[in-house]
VMD Tcl script that builds the backbone (N, CA, C; Angstrom):
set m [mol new atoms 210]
animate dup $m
set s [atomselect $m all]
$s set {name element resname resid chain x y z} {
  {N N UNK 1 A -35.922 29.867 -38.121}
  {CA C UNK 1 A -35.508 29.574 -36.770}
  {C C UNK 1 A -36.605 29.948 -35.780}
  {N N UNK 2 A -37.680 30.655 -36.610}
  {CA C UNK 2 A -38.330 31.419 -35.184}
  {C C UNK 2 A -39.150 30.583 -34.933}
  {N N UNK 3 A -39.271 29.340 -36.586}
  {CA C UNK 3 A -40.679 28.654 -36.195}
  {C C UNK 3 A -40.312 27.523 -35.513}
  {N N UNK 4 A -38.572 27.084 -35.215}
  {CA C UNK 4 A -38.442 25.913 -34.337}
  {C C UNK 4 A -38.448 26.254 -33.082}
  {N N UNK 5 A -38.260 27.835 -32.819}
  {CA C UNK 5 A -38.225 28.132 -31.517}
  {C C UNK 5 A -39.838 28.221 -30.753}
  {N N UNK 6 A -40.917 28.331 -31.213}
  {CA C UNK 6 A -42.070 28.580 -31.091}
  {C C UNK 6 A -42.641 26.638 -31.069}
  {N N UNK 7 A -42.268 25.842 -31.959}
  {CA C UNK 7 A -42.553 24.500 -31.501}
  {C C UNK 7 A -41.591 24.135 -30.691}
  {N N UNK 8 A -40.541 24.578 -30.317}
  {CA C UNK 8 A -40.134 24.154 -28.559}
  {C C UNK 8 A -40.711 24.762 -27.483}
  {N N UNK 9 A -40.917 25.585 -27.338}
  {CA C UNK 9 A -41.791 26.416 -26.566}
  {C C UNK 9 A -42.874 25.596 -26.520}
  {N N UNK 10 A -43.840 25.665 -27.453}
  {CA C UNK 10 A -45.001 24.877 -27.087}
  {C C UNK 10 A -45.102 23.644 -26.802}
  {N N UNK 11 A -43.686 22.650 -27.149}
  {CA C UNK 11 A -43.439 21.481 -26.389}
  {C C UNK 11 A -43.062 21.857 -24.793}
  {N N UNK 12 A -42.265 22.659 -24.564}
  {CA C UNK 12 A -41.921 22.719 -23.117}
  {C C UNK 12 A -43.050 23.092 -22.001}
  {N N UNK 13 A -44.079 23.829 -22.851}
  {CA C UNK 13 A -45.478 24.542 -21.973}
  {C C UNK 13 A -46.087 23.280 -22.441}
  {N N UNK 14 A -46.784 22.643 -23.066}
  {CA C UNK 14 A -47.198 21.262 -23.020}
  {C C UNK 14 A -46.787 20.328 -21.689}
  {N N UNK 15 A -44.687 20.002 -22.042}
  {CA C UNK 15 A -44.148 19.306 -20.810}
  {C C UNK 15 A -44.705 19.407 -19.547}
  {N N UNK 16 A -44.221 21.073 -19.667}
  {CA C UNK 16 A -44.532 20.940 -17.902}
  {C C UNK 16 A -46.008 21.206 -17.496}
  {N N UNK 17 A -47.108 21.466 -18.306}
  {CA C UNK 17 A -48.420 20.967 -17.333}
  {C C UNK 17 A -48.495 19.729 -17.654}
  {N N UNK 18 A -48.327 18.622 -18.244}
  {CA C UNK 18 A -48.208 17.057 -18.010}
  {C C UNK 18 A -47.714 16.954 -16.344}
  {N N UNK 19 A -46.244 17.567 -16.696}
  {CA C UNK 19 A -45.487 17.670 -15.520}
  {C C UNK 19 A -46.016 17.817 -14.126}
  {N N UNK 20 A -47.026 18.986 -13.918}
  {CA C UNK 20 A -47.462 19.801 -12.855}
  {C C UNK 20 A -48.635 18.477 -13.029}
  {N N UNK 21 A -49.503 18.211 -13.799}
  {CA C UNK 21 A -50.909 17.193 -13.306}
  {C C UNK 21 A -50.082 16.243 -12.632}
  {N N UNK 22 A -49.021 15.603 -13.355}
  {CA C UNK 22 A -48.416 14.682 -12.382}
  {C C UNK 22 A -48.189 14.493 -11.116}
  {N N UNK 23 A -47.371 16.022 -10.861}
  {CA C UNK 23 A -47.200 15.996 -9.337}
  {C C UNK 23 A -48.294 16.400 -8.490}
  {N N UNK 24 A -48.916 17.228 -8.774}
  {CA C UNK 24 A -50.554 17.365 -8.475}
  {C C UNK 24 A -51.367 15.981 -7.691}
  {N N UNK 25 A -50.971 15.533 -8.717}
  {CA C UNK 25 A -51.851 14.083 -8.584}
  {C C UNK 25 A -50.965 13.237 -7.152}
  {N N UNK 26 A -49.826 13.035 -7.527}
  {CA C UNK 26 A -48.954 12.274 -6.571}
  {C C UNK 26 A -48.864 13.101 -5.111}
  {N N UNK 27 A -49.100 14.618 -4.831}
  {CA C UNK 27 A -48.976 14.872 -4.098}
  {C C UNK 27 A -50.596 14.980 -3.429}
  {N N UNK 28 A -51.340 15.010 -3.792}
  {CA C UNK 28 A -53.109 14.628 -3.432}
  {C C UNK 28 A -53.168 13.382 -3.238}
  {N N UNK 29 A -52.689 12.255 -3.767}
  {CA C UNK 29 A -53.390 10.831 -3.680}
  {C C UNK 29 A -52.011 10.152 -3.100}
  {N N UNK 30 A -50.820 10.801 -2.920}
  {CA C UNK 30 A -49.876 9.718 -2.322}
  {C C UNK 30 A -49.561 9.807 -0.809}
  {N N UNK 31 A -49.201 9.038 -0.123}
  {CA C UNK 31 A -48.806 9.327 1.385}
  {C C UNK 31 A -47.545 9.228 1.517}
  {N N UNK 32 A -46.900 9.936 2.539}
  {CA C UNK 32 A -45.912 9.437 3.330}
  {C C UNK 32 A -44.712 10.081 2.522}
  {N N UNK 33 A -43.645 9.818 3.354}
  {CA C UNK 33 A -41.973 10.742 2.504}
  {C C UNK 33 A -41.954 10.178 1.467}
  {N N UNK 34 A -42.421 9.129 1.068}
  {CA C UNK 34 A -41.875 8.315 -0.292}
  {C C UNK 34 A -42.204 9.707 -1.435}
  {N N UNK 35 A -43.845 9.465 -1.412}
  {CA C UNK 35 A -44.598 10.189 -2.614}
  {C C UNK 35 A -43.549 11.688 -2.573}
  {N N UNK 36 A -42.779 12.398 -0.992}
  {CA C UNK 36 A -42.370 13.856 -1.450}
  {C C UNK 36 A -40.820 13.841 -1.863}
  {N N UNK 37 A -40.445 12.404 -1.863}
  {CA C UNK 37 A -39.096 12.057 -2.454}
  {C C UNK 37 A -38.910 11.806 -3.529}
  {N N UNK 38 A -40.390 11.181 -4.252}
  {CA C UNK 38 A -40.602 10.630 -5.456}
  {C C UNK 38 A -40.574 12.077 -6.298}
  {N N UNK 39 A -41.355 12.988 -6.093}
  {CA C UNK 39 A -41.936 14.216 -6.448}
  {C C UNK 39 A -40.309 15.310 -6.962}
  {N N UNK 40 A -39.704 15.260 -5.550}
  {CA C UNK 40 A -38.885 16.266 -5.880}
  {C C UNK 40 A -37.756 15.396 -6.691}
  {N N UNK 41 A -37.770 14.081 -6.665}
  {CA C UNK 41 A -36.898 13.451 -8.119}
  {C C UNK 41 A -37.323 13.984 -9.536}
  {N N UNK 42 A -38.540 13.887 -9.398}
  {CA C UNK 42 A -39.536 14.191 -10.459}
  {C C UNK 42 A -39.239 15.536 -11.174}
  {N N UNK 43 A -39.213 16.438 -10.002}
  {CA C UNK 43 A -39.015 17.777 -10.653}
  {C C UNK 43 A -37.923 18.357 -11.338}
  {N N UNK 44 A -36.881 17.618 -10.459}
  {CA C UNK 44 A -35.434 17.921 -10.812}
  {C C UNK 44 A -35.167 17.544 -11.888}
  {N N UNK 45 A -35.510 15.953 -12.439}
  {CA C UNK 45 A -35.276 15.628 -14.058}
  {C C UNK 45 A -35.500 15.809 -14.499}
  {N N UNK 46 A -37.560 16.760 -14.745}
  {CA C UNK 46 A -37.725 17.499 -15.480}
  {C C UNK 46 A -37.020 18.450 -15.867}
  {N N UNK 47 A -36.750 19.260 -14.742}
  {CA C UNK 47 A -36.243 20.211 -14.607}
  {C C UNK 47 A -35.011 20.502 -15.738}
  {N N UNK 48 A -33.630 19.466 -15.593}
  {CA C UNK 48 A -32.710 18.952 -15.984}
  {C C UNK 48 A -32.690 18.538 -17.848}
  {N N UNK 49 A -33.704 17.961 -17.833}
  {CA C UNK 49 A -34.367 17.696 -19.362}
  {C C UNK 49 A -34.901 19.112 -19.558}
  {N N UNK 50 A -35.354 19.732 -19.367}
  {CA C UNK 50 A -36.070 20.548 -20.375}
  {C C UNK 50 A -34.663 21.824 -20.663}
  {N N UNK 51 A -34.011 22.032 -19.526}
  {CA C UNK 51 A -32.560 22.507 -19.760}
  {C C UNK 51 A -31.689 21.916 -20.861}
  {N N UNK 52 A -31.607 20.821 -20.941}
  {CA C UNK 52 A -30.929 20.339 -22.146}
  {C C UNK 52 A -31.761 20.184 -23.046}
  {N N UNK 53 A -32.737 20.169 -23.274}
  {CA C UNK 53 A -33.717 20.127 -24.828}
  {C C UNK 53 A -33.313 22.165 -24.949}
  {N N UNK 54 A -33.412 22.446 -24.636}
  {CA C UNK 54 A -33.052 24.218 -24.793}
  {C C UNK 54 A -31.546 24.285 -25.472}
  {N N UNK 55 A -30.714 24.165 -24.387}
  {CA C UNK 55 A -29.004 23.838 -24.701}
  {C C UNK 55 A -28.611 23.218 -26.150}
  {N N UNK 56 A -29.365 21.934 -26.479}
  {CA C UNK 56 A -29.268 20.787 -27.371}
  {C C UNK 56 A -29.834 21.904 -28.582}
  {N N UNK 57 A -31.192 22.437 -28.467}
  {CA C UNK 57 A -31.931 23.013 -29.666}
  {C C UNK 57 A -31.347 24.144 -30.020}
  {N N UNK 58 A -30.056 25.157 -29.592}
  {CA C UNK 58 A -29.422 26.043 -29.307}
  {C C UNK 58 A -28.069 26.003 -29.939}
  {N N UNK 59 A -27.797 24.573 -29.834}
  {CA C UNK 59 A -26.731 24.463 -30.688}
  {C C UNK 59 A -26.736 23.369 -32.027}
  {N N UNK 60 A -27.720 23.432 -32.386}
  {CA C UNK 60 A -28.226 22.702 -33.581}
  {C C UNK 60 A -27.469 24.009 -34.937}
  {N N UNK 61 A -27.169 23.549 -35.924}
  {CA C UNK 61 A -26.576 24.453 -36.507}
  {C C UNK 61 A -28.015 24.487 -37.826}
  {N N UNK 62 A -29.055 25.669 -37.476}
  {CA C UNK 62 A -29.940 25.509 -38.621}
  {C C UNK 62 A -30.133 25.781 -39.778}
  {N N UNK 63 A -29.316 26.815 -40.522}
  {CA C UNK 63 A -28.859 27.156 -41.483}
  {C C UNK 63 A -28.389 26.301 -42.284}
  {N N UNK 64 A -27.497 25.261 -41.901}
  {CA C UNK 64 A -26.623 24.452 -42.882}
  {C C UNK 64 A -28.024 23.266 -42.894}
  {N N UNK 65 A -28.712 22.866 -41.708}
  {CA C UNK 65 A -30.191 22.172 -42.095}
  {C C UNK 65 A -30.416 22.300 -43.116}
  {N N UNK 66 A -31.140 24.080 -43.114}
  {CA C UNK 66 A -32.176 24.343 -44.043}
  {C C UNK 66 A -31.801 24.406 -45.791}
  {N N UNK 67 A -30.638 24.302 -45.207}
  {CA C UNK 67 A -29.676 24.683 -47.127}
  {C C UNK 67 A -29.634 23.158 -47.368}
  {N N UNK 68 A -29.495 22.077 -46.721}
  {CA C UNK 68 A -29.596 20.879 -47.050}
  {C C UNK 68 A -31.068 20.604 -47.918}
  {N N UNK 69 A -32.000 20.708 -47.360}
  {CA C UNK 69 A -33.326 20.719 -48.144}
  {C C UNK 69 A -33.799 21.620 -48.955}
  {N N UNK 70 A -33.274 22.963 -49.135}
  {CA C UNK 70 A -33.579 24.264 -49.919}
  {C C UNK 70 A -32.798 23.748 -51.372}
}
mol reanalyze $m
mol bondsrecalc $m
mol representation Tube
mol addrep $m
């Protein structure tokens, strides 16, 4: 379990600097309310997704997994 918890982790720290260049970028090169409406949509679904990839990976039952292939 510790080693699925350690490749979510490093998916979620992966996610969110994708995440952060993104808004980075949109908030340097975009104008106007759109780009800070676009942005804080942006964050929130991240936001929202990476909460349920946690929740979802949390209640995965891994034991009965691992006895399937053991």
């Amino acid at each position: 379990m510790l080693v699925g918890w350690t490749i979510l982790i490093l998916f979620l720290v992966g996610y969110f600097s994708f995440a952060g260049a993104m808004v980075w970028h949109m908030k340097t090169y975009a104008y106007g309310r759109a780009a800070k409406w676009t942005v804080a949509l942006f964050l929130t679904l991240a936001a929202v997704l990476a909460l349920a990839a946690l929740l979802l990976f949390a209640l995965v039952k891994w034991k009965e997994i691992l006895n399937i292939y053991a």
